[in-house]
PDB file of N, CA, C and O in Angstrom:
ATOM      1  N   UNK A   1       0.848  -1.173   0.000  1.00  0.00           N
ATOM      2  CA  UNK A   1       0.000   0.000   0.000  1.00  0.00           C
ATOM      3  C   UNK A   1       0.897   1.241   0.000  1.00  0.00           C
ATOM      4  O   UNK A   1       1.818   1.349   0.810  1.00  0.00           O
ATOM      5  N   UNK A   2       0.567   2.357  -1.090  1.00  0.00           N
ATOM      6  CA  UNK A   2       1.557   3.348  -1.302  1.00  0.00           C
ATOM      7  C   UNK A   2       0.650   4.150  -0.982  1.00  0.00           C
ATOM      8  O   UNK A   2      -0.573   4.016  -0.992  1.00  0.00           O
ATOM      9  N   UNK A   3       1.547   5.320  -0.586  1.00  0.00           N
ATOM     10  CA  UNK A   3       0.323   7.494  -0.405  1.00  0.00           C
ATOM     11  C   UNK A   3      -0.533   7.414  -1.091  1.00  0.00           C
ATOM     12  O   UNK A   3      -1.634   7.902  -0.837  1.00  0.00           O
ATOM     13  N   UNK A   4      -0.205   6.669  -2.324  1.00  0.00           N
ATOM     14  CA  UNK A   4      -1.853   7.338  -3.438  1.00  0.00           C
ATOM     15  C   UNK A   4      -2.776   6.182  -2.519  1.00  0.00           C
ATOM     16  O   UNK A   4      -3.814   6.642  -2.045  1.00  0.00           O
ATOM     17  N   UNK A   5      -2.516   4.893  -2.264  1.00  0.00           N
ATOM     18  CA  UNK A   5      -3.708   4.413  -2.131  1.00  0.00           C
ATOM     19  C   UNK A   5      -4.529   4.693  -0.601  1.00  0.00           C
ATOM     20  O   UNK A   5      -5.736   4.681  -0.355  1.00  0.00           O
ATOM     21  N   UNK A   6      -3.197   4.977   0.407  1.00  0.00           N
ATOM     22  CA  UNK A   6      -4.074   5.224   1.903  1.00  0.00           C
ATOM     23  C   UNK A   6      -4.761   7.024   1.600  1.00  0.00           C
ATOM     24  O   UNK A   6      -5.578   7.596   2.322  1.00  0.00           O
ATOM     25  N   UNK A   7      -4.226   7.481   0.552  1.00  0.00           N
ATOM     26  CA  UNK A   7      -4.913   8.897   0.349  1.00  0.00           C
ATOM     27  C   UNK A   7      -6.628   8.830  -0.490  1.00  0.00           C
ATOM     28  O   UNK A   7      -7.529   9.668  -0.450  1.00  0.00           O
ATOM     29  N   UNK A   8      -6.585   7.819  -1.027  1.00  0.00           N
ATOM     30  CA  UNK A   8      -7.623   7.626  -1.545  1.00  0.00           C
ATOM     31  C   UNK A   8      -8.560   6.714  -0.934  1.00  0.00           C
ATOM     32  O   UNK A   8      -9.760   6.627  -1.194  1.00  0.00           O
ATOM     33  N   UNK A   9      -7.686   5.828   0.172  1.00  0.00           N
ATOM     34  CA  UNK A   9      -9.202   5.624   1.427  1.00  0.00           C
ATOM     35  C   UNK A   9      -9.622   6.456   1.860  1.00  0.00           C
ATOM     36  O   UNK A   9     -10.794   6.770   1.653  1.00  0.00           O
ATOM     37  N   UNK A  10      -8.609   7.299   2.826  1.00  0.00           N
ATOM     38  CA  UNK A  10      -8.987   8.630   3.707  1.00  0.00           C
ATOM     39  C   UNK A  10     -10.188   9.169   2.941  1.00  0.00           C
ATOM     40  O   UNK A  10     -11.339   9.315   3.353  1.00  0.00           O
ATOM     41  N   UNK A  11      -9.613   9.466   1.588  1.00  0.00           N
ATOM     42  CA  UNK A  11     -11.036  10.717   0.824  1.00  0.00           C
ATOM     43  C   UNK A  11     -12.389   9.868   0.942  1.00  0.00           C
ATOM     44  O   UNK A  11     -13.349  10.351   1.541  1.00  0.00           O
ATOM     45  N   UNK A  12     -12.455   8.514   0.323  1.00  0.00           N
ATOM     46  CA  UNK A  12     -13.588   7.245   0.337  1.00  0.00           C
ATOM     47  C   UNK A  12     -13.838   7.438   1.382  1.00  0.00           C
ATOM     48  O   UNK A  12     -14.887   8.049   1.179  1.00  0.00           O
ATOM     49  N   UNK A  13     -13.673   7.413   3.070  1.00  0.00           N
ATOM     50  CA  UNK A  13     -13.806   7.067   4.437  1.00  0.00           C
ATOM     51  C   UNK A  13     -14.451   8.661   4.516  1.00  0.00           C
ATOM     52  O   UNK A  13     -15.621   8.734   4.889  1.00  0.00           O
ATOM     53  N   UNK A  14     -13.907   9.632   4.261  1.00  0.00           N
ATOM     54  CA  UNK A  14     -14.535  10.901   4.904  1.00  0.00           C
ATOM     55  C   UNK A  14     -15.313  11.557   3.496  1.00  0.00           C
ATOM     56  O   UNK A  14     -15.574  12.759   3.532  1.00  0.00           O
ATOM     57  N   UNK A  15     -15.704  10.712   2.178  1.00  0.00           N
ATOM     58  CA  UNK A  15     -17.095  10.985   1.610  1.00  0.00           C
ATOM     59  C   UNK A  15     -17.677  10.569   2.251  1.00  0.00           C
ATOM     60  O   UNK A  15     -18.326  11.347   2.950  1.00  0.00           O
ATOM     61  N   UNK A  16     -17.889   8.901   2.507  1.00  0.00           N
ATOM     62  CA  UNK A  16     -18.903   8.711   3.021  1.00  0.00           C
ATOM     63  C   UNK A  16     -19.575   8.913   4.406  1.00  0.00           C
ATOM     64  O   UNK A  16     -20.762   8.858   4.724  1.00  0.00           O
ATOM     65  N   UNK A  17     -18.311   9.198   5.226  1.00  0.00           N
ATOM     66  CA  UNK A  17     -18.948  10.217   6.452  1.00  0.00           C
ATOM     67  C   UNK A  17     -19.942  11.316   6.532  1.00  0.00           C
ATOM     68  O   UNK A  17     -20.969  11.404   7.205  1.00  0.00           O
ATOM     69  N   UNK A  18     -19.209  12.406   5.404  1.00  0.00           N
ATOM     70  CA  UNK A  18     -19.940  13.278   5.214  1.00  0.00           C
ATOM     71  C   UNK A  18     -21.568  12.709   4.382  1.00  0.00           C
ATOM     72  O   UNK A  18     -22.420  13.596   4.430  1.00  0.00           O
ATOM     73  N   UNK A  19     -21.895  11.797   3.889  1.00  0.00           N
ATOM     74  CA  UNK A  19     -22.803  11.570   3.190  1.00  0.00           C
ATOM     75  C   UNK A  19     -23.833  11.237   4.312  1.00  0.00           C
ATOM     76  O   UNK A  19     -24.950  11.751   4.377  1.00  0.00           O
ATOM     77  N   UNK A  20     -23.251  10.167   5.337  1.00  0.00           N
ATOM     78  CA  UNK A  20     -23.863   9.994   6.271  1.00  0.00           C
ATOM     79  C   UNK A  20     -24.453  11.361   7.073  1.00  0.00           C
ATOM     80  O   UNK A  20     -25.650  11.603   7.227  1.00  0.00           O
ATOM     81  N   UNK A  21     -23.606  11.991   7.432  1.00  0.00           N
ATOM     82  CA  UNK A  21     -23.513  13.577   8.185  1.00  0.00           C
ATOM     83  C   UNK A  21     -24.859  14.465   7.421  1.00  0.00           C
ATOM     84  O   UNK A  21     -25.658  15.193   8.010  1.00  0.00           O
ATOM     85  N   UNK A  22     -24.830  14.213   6.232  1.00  0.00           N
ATOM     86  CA  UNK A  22     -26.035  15.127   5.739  1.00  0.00           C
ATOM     87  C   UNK A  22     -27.495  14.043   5.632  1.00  0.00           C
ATOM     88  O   UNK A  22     -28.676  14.389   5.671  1.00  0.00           O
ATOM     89  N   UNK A  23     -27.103  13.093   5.535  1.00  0.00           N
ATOM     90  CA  UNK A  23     -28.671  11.993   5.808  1.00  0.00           C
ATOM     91  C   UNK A  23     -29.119  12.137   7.105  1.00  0.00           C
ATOM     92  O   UNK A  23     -30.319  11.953   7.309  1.00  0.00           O
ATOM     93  N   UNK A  24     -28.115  12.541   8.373  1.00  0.00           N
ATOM     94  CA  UNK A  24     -28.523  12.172   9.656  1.00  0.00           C
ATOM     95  C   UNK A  24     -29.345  13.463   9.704  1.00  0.00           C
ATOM     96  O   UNK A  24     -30.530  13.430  10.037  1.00  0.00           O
ATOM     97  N   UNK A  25     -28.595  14.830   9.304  1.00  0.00           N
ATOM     98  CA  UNK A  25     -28.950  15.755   9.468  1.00  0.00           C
ATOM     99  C   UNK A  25     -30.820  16.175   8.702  1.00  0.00           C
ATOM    100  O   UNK A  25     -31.873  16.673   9.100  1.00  0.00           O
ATOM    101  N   UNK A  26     -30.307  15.635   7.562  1.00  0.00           N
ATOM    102  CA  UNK A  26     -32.157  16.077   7.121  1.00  0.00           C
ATOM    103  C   UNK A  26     -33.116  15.100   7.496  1.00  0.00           C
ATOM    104  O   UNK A  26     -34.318  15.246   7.279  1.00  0.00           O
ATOM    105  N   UNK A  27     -32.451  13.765   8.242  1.00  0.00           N
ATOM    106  CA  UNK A  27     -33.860  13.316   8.683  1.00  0.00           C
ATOM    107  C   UNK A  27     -34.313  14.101  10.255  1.00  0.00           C
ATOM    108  O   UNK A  27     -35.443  14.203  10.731  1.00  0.00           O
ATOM    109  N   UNK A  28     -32.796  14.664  10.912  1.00  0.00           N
ATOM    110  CA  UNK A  28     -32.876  15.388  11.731  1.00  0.00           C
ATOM    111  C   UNK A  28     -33.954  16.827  11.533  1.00  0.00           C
ATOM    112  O   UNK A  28     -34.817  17.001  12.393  1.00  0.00           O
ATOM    113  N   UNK A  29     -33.881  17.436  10.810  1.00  0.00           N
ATOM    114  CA  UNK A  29     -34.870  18.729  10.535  1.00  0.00           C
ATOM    115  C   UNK A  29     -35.763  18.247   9.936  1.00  0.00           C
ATOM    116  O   UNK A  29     -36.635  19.115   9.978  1.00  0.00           O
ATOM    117  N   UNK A  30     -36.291  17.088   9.173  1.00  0.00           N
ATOM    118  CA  UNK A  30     -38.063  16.737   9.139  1.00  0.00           C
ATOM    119  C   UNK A  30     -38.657  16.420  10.616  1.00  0.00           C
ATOM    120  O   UNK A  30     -39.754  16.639  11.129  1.00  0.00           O
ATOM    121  N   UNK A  31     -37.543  15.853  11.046  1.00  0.00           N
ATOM    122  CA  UNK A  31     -38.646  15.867  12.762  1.00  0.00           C
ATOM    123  C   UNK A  31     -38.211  16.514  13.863  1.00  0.00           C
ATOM    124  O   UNK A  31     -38.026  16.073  14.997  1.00  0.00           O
ATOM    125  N   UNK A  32     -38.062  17.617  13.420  1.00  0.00           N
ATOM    126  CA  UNK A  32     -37.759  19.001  13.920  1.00  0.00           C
ATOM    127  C   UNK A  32     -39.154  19.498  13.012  1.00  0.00           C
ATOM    128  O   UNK A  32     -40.167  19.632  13.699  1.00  0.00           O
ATOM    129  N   UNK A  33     -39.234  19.662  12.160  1.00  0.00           N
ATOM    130  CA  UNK A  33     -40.260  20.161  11.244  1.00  0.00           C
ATOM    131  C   UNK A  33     -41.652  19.777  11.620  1.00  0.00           C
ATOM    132  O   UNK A  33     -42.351  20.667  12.102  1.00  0.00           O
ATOM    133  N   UNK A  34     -42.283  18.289  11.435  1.00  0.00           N
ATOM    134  CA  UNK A  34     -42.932  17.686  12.245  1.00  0.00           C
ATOM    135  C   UNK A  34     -43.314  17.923  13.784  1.00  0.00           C
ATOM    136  O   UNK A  34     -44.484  18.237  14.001  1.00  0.00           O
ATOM    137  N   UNK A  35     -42.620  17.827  14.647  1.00  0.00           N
ATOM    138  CA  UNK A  35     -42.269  18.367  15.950  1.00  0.00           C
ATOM    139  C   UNK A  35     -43.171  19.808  16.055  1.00  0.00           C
ATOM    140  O   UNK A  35     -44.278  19.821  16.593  1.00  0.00           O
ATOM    141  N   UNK A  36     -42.520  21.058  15.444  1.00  0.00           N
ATOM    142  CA  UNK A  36     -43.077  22.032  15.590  1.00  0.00           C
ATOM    143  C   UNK A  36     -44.210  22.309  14.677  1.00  0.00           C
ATOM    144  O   UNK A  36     -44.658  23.441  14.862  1.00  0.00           O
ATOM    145  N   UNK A  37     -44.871  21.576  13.666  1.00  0.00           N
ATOM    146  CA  UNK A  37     -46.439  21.676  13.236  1.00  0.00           C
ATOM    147  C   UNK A  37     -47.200  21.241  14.260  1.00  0.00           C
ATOM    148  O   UNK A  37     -48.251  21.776  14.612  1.00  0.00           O
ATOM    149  N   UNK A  38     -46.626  20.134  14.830  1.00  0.00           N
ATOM    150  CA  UNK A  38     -47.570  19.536  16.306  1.00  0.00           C
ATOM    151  C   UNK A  38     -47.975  20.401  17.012  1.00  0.00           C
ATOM    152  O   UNK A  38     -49.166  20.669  17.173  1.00  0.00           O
ATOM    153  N   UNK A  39     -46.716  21.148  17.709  1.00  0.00           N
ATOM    154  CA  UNK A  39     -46.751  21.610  18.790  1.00  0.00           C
ATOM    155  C   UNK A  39     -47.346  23.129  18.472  1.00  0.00           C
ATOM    156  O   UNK A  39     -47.608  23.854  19.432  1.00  0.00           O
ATOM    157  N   UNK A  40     -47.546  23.580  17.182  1.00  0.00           N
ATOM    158  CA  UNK A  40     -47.880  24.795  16.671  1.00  0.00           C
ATOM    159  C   UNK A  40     -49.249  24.372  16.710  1.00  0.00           C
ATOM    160  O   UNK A  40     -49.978  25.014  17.467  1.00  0.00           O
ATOM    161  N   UNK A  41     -49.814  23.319  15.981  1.00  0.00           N
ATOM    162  CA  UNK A  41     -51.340  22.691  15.907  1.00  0.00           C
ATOM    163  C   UNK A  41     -51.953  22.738  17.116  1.00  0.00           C
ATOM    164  O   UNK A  41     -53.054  23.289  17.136  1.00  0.00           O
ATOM    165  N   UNK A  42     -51.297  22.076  18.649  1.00  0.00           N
ATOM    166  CA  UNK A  42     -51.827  22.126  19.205  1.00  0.00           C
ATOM    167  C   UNK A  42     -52.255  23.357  20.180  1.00  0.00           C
ATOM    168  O   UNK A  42     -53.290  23.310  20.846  1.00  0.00           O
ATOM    169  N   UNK A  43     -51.441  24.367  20.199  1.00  0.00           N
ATOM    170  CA  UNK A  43     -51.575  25.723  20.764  1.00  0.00           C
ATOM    171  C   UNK A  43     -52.544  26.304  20.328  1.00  0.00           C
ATOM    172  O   UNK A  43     -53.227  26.967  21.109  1.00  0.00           O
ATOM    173  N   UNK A  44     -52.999  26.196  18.480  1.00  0.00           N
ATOM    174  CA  UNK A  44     -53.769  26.568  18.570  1.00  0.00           C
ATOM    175  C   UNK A  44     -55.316  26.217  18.813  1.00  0.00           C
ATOM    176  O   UNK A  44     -56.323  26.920  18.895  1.00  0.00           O
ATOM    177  N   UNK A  45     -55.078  24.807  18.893  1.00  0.00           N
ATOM    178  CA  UNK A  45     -56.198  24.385  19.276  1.00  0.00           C
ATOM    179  C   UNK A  45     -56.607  24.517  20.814  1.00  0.00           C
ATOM    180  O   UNK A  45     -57.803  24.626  21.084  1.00  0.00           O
ATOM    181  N   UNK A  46     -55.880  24.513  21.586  1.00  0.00           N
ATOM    182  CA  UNK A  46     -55.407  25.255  23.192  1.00  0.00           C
ATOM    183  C   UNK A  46     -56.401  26.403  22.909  1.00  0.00           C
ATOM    184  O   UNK A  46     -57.506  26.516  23.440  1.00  0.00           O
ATOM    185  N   UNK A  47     -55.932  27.125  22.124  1.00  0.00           N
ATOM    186  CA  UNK A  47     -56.572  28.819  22.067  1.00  0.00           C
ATOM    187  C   UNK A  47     -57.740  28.604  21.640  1.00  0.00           C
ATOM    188  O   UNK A  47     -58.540  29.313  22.251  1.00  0.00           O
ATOM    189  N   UNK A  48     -58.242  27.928  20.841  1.00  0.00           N
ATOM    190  CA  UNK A  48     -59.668  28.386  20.476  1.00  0.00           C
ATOM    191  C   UNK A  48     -60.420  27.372  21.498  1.00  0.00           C
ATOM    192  O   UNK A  48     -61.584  27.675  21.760  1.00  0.00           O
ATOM    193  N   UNK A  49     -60.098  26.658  21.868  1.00  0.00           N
ATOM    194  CA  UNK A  49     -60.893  25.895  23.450  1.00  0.00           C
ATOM    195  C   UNK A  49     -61.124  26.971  24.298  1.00  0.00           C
ATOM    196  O   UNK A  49     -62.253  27.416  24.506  1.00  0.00           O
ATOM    197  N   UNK A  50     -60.292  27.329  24.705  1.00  0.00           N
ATOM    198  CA  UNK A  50     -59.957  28.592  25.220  1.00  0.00           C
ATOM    199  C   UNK A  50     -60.895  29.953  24.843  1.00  0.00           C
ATOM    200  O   UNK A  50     -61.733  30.308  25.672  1.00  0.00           O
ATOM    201  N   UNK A  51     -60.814  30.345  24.184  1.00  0.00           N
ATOM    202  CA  UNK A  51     -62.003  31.563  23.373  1.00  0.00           C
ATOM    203  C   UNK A  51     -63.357  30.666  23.624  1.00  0.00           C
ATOM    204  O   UNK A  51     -64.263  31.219  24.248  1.00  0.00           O
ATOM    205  N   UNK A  52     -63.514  29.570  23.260  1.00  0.00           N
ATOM    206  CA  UNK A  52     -65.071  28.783  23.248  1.00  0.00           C
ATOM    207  C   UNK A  52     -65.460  29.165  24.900  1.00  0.00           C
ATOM    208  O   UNK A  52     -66.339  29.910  25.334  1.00  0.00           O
ATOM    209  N   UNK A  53     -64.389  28.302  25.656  1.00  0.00           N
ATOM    210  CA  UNK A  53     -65.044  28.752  26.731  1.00  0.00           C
ATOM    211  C   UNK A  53     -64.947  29.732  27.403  1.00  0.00           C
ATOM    212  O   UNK A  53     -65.824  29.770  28.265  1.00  0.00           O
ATOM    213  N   UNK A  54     -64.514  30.269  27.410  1.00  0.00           N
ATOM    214  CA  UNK A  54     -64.660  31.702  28.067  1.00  0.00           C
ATOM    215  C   UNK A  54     -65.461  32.880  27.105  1.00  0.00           C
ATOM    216  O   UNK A  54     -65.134  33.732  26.279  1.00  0.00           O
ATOM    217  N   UNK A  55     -67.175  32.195  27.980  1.00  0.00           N
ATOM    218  CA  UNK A  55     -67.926  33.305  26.903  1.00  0.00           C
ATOM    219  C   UNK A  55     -68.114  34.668  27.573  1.00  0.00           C
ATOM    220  O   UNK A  55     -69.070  35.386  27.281  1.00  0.00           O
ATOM    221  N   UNK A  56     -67.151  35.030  28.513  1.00  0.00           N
ATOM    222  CA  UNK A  56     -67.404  36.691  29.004  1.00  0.00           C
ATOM    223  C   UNK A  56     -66.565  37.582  28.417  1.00  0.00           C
ATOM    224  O   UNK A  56     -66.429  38.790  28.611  1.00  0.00           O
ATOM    225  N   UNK A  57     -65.846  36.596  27.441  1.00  0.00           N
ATOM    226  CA  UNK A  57     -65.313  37.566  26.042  1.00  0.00           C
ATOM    227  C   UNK A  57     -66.489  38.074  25.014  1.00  0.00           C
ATOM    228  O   UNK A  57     -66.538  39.168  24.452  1.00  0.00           O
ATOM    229  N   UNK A  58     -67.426  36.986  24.917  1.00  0.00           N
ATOM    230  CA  UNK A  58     -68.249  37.688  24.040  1.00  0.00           C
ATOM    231  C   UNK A  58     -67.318  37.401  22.357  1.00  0.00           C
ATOM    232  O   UNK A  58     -66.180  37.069  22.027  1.00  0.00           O
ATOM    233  N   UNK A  59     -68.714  37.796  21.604  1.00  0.00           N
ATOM    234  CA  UNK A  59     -68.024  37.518  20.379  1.00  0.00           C
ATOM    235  C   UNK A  59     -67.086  38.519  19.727  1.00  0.00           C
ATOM    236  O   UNK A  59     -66.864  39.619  20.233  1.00  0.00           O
ATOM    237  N   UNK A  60     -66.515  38.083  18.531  1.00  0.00           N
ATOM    238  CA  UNK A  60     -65.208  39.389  17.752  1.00  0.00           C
ATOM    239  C   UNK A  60     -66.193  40.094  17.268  1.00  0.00           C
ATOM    240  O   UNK A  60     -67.345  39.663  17.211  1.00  0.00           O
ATOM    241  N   UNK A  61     -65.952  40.872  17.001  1.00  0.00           N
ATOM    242  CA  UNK A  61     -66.542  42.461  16.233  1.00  0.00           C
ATOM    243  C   UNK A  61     -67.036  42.147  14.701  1.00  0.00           C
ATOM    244  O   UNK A  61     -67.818  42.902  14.123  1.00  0.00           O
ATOM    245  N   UNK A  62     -66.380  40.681  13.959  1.00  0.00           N
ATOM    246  CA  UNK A  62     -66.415  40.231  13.039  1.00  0.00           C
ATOM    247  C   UNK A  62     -67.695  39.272  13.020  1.00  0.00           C
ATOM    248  O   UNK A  62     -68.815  39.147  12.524  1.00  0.00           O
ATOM    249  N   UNK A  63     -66.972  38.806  13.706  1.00  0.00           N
ATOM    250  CA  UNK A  63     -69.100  37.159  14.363  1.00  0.00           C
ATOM    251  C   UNK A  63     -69.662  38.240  14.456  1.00  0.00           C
ATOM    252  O   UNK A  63     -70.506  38.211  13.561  1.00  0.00           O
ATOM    253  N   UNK A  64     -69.770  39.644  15.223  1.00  0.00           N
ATOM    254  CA  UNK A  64     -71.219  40.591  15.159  1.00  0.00           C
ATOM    255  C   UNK A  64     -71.541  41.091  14.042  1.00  0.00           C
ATOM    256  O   UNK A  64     -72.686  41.114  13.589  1.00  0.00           O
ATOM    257  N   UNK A  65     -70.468  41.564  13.473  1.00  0.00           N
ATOM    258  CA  UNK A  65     -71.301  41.466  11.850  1.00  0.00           C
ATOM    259  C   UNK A  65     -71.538  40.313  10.893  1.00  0.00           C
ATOM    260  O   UNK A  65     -72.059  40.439   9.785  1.00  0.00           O
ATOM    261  N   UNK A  66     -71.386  39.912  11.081  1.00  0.00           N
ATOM    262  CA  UNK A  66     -71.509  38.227  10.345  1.00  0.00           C
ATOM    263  C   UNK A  66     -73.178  38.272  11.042  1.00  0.00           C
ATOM    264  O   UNK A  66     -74.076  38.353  10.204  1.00  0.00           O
ATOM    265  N   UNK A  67     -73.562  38.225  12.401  1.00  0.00           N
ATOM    266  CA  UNK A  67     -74.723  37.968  12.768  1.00  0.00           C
ATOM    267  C   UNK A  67     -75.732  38.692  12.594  1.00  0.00           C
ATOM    268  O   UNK A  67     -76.849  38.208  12.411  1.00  0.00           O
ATOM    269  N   UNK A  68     -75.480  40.038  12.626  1.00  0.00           N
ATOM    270  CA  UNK A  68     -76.172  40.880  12.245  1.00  0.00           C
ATOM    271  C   UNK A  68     -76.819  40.959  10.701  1.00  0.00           C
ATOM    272  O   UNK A  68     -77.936  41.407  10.443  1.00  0.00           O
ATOM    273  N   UNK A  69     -75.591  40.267   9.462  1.00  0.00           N
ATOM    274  CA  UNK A  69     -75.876  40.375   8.381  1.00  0.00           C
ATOM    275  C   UNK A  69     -76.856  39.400   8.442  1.00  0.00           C
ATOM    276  O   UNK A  69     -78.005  39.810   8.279  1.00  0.00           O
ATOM    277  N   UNK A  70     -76.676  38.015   8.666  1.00  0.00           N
ATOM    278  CA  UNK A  70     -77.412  37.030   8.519  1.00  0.00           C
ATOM    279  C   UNK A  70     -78.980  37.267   9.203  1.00  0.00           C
ATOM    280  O   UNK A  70     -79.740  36.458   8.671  1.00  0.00           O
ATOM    281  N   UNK A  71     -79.522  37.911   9.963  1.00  0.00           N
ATOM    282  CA  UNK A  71     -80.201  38.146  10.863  1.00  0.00           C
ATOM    283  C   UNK A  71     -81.165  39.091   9.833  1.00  0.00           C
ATOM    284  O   UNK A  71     -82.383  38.912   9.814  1.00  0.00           O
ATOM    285  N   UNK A  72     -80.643  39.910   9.148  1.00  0.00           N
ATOM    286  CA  UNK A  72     -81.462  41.161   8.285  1.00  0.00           C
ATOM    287  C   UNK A  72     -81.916  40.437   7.301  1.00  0.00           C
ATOM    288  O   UNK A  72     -82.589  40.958   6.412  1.00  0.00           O
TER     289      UNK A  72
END
């Protein structure tokens, strides 16, 4: 085994590292991605539970015209 050939494992050994390194990584940020639609989904579903029940808010200014139109 001569320089050219342990130089041309090294490069083979640290492509495919790096190949690995970017597979780990983007399956890493889809469930990172995933993760925060959840956790975004569920806040807002938090919030409008939230608005439902608490009717001493009363409705938006928008539902009163919406009701009003429908009503005439």
């Amino acid at each position: 085994m001569n320089a050219n050939d342990v130089a041309s494992e090294g490069l083979r050994l640290i492509s495919r590292l790096a190949d690995e390194a970017s597979s780990v990584a983007m399956v890493a940020g889809y469930v990172a991605l995933g993760a925060a639609v959840l956790v975004g989904r569920s806040l807002l579903d938090v919030a409008g539970e939230t608005r439902r029940r608490l009717s001493s808010l009363g409705p938006r200014p928008r539902e009163q015209e919406t009701r009003r139109h429908g009503a005439a």
